[in-house]
VOTI-290815 format. One record per residue (C-alpha): residue in three letters; residue number from 1; x, y, z; chain. Coordinates in Angstrom, 2 decimals, decimal comma. Example, Ala and Ser with C-alpha at 12.3 -4.5 7.8 and 13.67 -1.06 7.14 Angstrom:
2
resn / resi / x / y / z / chain
Ala / 1 / 12,30 / -4,50 / 7,80 / A
Ser / 2 / 13,67 / -1,06 / 7,14 / A
//
This chain:
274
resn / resi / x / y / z / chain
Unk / 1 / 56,79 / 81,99 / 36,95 / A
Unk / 2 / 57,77 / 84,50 / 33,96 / A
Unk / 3 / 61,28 / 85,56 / 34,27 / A
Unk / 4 / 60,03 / 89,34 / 34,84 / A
Unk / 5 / 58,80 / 87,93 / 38,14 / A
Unk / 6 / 61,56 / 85,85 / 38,96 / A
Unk / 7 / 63,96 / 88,83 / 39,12 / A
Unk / 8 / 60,84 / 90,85 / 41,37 / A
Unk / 9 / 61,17 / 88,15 / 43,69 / A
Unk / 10 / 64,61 / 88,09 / 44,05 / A
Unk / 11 / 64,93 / 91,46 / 44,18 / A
Unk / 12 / 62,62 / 91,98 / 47,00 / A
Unk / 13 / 64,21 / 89,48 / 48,87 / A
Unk / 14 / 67,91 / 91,16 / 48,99 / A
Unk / 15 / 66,35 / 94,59 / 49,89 / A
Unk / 16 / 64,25 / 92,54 / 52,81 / A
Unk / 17 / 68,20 / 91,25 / 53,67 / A
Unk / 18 / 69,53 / 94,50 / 53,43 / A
Unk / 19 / 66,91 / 95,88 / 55,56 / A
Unk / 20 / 67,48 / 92,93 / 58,19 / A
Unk / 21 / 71,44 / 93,45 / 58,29 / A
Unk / 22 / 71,08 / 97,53 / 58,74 / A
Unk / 23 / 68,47 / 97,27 / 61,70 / A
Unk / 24 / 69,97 / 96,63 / 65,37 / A
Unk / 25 / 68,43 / 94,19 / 67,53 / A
Unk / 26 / 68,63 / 93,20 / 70,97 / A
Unk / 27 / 66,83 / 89,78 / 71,78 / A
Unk / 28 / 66,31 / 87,82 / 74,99 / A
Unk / 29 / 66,90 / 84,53 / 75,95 / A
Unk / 30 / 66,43 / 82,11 / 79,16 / A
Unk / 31 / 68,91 / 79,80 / 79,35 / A
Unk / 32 / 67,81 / 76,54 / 81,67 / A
Unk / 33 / 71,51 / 74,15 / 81,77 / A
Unk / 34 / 73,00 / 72,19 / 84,56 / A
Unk / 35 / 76,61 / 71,89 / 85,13 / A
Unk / 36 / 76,17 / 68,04 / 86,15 / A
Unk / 37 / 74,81 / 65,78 / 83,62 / A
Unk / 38 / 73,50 / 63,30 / 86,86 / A
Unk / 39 / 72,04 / 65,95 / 88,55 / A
Unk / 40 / 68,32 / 66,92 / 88,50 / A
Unk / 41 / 68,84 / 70,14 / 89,50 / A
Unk / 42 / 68,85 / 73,22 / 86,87 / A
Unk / 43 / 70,13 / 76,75 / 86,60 / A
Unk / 44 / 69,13 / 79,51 / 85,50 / A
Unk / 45 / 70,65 / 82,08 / 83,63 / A
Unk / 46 / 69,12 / 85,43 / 81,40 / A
Unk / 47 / 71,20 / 85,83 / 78,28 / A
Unk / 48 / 70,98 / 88,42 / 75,50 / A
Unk / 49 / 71,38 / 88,06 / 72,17 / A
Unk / 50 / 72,85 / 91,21 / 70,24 / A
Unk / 51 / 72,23 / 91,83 / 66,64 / A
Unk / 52 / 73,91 / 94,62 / 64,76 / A
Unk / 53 / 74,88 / 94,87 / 61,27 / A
Unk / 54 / 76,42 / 91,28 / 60,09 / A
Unk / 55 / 77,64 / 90,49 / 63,82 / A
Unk / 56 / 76,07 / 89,06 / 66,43 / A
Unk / 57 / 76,90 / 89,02 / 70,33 / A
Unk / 58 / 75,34 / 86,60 / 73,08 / A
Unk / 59 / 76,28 / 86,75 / 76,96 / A
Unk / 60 / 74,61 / 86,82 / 79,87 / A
Unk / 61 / 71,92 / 89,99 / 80,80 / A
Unk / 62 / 74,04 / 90,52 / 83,83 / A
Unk / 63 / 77,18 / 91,53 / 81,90 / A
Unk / 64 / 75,22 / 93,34 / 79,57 / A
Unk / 65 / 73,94 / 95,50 / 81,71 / A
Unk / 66 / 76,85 / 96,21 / 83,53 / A
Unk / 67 / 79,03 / 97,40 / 80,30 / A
Unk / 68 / 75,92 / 99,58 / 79,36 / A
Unk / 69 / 76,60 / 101,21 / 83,12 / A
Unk / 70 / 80,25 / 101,40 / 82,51 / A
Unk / 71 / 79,50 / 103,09 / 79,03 / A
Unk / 72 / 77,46 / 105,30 / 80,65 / A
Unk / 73 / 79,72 / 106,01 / 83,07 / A
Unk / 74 / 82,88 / 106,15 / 80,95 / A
Unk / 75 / 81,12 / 108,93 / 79,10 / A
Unk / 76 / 80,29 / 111,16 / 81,74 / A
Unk / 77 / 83,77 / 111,03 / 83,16 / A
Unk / 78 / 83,53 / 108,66 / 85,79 / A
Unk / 79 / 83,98 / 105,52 / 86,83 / A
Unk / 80 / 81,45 / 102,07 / 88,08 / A
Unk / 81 / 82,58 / 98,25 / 88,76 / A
Unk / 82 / 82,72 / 95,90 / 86,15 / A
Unk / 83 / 81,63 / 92,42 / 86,57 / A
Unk / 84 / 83,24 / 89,48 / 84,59 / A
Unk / 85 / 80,42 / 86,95 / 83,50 / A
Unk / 86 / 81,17 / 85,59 / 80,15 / A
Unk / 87 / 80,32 / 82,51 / 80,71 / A
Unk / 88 / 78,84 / 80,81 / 77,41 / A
Unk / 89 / 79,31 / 84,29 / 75,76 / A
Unk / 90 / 79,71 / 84,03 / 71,66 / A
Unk / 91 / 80,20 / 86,36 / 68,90 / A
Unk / 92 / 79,88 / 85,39 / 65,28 / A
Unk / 93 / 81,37 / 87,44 / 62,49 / A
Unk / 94 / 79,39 / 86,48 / 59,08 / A
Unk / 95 / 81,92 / 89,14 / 56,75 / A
Unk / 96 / 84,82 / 87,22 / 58,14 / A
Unk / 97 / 82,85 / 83,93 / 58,67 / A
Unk / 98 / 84,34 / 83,54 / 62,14 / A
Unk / 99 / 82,90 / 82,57 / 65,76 / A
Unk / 100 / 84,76 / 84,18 / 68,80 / A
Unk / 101 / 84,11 / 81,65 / 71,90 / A
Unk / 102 / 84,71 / 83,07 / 75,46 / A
Unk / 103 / 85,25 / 82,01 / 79,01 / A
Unk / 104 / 86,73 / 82,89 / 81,92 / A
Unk / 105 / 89,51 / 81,34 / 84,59 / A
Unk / 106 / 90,18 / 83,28 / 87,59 / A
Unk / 107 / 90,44 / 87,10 / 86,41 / A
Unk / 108 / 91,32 / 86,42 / 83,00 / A
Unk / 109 / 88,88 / 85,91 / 79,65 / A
Unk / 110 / 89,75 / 84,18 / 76,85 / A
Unk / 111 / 89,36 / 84,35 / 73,54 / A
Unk / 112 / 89,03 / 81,20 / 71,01 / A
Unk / 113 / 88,95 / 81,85 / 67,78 / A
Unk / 114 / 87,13 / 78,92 / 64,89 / A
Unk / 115 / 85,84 / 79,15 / 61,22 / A
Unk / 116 / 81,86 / 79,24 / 60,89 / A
Unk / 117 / 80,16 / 76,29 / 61,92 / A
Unk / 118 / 78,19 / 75,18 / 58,82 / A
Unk / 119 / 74,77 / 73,53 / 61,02 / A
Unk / 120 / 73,44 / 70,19 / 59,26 / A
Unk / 121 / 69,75 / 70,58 / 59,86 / A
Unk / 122 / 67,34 / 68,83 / 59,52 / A
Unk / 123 / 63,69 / 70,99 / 59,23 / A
Unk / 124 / 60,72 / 68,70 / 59,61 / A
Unk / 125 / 57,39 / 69,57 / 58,62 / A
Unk / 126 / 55,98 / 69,80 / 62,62 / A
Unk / 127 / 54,42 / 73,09 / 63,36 / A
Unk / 128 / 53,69 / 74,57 / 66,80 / A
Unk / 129 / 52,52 / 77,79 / 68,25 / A
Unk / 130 / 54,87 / 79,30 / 70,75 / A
Unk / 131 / 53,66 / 82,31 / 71,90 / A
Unk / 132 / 52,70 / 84,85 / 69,17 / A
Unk / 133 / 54,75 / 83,03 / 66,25 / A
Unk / 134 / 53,91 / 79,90 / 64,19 / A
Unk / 135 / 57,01 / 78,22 / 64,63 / A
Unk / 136 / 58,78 / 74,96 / 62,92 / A
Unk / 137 / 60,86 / 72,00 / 64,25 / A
Unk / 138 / 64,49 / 71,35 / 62,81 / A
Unk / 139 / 67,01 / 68,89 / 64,37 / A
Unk / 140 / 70,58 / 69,06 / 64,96 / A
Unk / 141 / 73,60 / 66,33 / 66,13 / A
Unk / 142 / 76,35 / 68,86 / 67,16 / A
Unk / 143 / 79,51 / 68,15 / 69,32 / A
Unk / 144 / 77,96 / 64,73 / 71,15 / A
Unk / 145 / 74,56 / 66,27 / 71,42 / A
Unk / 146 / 71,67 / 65,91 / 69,71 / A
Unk / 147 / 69,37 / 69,17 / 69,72 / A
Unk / 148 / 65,59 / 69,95 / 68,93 / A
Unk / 149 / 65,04 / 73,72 / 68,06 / A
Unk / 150 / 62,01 / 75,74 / 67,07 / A
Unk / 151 / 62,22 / 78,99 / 64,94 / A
Unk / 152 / 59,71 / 80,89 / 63,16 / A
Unk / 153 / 60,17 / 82,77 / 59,63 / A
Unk / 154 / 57,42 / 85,63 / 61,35 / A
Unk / 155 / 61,13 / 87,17 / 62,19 / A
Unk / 156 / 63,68 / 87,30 / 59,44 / A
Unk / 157 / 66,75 / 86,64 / 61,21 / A
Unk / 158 / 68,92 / 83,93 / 60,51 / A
Unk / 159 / 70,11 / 83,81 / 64,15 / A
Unk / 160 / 69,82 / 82,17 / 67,43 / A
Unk / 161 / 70,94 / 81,40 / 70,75 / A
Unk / 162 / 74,82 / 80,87 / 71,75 / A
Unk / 163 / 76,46 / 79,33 / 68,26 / A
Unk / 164 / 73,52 / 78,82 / 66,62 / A
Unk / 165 / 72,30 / 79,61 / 63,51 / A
Unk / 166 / 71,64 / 79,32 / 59,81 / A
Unk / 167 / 67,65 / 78,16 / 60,06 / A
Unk / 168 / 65,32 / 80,40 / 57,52 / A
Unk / 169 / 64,30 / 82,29 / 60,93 / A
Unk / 170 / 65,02 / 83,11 / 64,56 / A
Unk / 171 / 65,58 / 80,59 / 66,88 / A
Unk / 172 / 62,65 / 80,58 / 69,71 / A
Unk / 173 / 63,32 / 77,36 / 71,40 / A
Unk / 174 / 65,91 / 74,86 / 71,64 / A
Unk / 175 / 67,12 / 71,99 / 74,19 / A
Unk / 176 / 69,08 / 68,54 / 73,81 / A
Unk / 177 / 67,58 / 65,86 / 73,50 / A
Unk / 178 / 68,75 / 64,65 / 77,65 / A
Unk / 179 / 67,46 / 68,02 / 78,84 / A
Unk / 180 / 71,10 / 68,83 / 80,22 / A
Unk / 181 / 70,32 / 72,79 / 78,12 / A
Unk / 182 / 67,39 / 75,09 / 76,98 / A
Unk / 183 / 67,05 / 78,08 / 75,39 / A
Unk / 184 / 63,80 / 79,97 / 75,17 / A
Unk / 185 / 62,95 / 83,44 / 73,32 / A
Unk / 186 / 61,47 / 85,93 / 76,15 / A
Unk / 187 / 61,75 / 89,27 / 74,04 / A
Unk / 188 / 63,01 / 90,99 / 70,85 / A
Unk / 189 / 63,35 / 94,77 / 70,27 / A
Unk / 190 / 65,05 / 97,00 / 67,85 / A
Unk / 191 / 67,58 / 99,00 / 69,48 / A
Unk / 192 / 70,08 / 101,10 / 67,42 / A
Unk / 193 / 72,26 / 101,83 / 71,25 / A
Unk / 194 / 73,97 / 98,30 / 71,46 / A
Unk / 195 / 77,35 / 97,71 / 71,43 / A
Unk / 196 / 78,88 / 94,68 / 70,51 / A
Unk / 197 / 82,86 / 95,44 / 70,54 / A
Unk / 198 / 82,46 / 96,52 / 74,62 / A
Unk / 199 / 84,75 / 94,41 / 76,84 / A
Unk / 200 / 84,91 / 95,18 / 80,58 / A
Unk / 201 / 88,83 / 93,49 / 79,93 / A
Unk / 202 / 90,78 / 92,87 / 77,17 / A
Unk / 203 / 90,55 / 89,08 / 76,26 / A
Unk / 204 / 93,62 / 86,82 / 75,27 / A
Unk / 205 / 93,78 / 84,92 / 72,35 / A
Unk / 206 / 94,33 / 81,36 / 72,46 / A
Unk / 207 / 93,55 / 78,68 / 70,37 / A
Unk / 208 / 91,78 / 75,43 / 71,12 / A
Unk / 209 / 94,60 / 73,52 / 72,09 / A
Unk / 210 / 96,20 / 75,96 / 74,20 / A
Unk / 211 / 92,67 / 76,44 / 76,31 / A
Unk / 212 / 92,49 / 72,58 / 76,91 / A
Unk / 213 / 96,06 / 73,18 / 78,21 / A
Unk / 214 / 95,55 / 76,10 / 80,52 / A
Unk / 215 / 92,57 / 74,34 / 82,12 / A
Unk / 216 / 94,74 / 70,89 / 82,56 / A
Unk / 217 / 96,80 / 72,99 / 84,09 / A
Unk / 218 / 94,61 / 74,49 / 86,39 / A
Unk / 219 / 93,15 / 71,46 / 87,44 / A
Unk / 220 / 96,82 / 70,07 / 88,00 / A
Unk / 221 / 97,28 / 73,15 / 90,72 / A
Unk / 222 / 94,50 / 75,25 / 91,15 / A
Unk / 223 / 95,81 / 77,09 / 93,84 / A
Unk / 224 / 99,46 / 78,21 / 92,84 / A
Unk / 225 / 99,20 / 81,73 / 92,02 / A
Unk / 226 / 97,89 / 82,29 / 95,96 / A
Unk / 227 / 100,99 / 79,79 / 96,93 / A
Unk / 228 / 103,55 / 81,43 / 95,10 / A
Unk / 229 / 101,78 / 84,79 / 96,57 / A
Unk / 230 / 100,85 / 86,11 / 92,70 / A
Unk / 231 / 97,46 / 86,32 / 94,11 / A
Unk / 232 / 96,81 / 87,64 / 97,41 / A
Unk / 233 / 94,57 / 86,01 / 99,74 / A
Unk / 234 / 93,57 / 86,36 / 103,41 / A
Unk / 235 / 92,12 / 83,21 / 104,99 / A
Unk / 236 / 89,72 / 83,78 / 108,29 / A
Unk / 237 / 87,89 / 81,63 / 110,53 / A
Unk / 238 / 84,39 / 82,25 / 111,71 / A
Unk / 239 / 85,94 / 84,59 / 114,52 / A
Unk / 240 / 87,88 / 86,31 / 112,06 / A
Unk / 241 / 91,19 / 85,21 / 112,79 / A
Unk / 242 / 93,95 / 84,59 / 110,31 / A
Unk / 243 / 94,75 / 80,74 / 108,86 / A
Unk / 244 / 97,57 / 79,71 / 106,63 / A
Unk / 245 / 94,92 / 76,87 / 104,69 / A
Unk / 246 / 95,55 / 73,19 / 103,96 / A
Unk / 247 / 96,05 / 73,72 / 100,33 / A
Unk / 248 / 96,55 / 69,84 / 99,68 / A
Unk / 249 / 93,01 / 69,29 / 100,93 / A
Unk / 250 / 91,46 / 72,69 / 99,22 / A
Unk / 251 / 92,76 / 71,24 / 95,96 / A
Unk / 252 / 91,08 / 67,75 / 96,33 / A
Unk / 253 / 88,21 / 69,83 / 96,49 / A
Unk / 254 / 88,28 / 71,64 / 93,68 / A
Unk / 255 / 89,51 / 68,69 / 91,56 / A
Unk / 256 / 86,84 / 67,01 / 92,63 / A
Unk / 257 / 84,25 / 70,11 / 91,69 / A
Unk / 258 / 85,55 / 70,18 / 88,61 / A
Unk / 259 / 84,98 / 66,35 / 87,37 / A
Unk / 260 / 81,62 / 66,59 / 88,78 / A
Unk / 261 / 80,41 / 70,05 / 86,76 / A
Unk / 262 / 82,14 / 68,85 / 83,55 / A
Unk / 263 / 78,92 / 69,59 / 81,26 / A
Unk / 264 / 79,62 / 71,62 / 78,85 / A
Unk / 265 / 76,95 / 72,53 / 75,59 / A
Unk / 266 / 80,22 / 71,23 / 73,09 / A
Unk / 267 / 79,99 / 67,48 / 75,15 / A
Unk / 268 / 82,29 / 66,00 / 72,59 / A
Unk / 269 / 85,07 / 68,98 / 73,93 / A
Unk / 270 / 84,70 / 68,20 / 77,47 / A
Unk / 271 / 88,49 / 68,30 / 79,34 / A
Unk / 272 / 89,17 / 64,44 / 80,27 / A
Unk / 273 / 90,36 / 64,74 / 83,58 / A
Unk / 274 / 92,04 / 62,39 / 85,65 / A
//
């Protein structure tokens, strides 16, 4: 190729870039998971991927459409009820190069904040159809799991579901290779309204360490904030009358909950409990 052509070529390709990075996006995701790796059973959860600019937001559909409410709402003067499901909600920064993980305990989200994950793919020369896009398999070992993903170059966006990214293309399909998670494109639109810096609270910022810590903790004594009457908590019985609650046994419980659904996407990160 003449070197005329060579700088056409490149040329083109930083205006298509350009073009990519200015547009808004708002893309749709079913997320398929379970919270217990020796359970058969599955959830369910819709998630939304929003593109805008060199930033990217995922979370769940639920929480998305309850800050576009409150928005609403906040504009016109009054006020609506804000729900708190950040679960597996991400937001990567490519001018700083950051990733902003989230999750919640009790009432309060948290805010982790790590470098961008450089992905060692591996694209393979399989082809599929997946709905209307020709789409290509890559493979991934990331944090104990190893992952099988799908993306297409029909849609020039470097993007995908939860942390991932950095195929030639969108994401459409991904899952481990045990079938513990899945992630599966259900619709893509351009949509210049989105807002990505909308919390429904303001998070706290921790650092990895300190998160590993606060759940320790909370696995130590889940119930002491309604003990030491920080939280308050009305216990009933079936005929509505009042019960101080046998917090030794409630806290088995929980302990118990908690080793079971002790799945999470980044396996290698899971909390070793006791």
């Amino acid at each position: 190729m003449k070197w005329k052509n060579i700088v056409k070529v490149l040329l083109f390709a930083g205006l298509l870039s350009n073009s990519v990075y200015a547009q808004s996006y708002k893309i749709d995701y079913r997320m398929n998971f379970k919270t217990d790796s020796l359970s058969e059973e599955m959830q369910m959860k819709d998630m939304v991927l929003l593109i805008k600019g060199k930033e990217s937001k995922f979370y769940s559909r639920d929480q998305y459409l309850n800050d576009s409410l409150v928005i609403e709402k906040e504009k016109a003067g009054a006020e609506a009820q804000k729900k708190y499901d950040y679960q597996f909600m991400v937001i990567k920064d490519y001018r700083q190069k950051k990733i902003y993980r989230f999750t919640v305990l009790l009432r309060d989200l948290y805010r982790i904040s790590e470098k961008s994950t450089s992905f060692k793919w591996e694209i393979t020369k399989d082809t599929k159809k997946i709905g209307d896009y020709t789409c290509q398999k890559a493979m991934l070992l990331y944090s104990g799991r190893t992952w099988e993903a799908w993306f297409t170059t029909d849609i020039a966006l470097q993007n995908g579901p939860y942390v991932f990214d950095g195929l030639p293309g969108l994401i459409v399909s991904m899952k481990d290779t045990k079938n513990n998670y899945e992630f599966l494109l259900a619709a893509i639109r351009k949509d210049k309204s989105i807002d990505i810096a909308y919390f429904s609270t303001k998070p706290l910022d921790i650092n990895r360490k300190q998160w590993v810590k606060v759940q320790q903790d909370y696995y130590n004594d889940p119930y002491r904030e309604m003990k030491s009457g920080n939280v308050k908590a009305v216990w009933q019985d079936a005929n509505g009358k009042r019960f101080v609650p046998d917090y030794k046994e409630l806290t088995k419980t929980e302990q118990q909950y908690m080793k079971k659904h002790n799945n999470p996407i980044e396996l290698a990160d899971a909390i070793q409990y006791p």
